[in-house]
N, C-alpha and C positions, 0 to 999 in steps of 0.2 A: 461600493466594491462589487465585482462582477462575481456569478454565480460560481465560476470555475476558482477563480482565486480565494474563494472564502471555503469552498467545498474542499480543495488543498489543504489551506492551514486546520480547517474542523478534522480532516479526516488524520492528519501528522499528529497533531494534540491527542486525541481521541485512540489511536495506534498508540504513540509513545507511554501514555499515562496506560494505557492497559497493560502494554507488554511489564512496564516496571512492577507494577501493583499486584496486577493478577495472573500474570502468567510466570512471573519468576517467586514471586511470593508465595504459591501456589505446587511451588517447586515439579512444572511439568516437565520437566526436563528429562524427570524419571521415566515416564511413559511417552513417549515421543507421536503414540496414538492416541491418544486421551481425546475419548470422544466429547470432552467436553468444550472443546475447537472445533470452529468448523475447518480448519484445515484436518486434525485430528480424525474428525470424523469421515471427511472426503478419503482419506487414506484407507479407513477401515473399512469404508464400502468400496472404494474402488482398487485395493491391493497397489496402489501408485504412492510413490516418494510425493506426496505433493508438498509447497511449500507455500508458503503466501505472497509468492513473485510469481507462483505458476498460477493461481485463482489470479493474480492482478490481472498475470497478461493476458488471462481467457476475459477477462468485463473490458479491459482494454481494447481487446478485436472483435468484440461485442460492441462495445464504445463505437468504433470507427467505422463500422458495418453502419450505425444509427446516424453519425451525424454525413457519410456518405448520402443515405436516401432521404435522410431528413433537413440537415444542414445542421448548424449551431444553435439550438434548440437551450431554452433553459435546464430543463431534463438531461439534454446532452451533455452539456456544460458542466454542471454535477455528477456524472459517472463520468466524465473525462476527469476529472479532477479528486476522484475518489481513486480509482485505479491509477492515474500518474501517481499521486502521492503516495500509492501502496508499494508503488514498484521504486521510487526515489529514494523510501526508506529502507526496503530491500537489496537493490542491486548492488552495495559495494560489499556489505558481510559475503554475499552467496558468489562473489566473483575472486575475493580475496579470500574467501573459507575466514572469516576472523569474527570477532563475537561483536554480535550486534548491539551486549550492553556497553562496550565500551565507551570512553566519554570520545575519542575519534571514527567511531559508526556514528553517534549522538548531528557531534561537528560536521561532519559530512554529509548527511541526511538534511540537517540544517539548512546546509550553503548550496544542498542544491535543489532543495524546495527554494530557498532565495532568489536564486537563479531562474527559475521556473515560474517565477511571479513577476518578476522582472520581466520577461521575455514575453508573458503571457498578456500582458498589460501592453503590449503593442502590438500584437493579436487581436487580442478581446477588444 
């Protein structure tokens, strides 16, 4: 399995099971700065709304800045694949404002990490 496809599914697994466990468990919903996020914390240092589509899409243009000068880099491969998956599991809640724990945020995130494995397998 190539480095990007595997760096995908760890980084989906690894997002999902945290967000369930410890960030709703944890009930931060109360504090919406809670430094104990690093989005949480980016927010309190830097007074900006940030969200964890806006950290994806800054390692994302970081990402393509790297494999630009460097090419498709094992390295590369895993931050492409850490930030795709950050942003695949974010983009429909923060486009449709709708809750991310829903089990159709869950199914959608799913299908289009699937998609994105699929596609990336004839790439890669």
């Amino acid at each position: 399995m190539n480095s990007f496809v595997l760096s995908l599914i760890v980084t989906f697994l690894i997002l999902r099971s945290w967000a369930y466990s410890g960030y709703r468990a944890n009930n931060y919903f109360d504090n919406e700065d809670n430094p104990n996020t690093i989005i949480g914390w980016l927010r309190i240092k830097t007074g900006f709304g940030w969200h964890l589509i806006h950290f994806s899409a800054l390692i994302f243009f970081i990402a393509s800045l790297l494999i630009y000068s460097q090419g498709f880099t094992f390295f590369n491969k895993i931050i492409l694949g850490i930030c795709t998956s950050m942003i695949l599991d974010q983009i429909f809640p923060l486009i449709g404002n709708w809750d991310y724990f829903s089990k159709k945020m869950f199914v959608i995130a799913t299908l289009l990490h699937i998609i994105t494995i699929i596609l990336s397998i004839k790439v890669f």
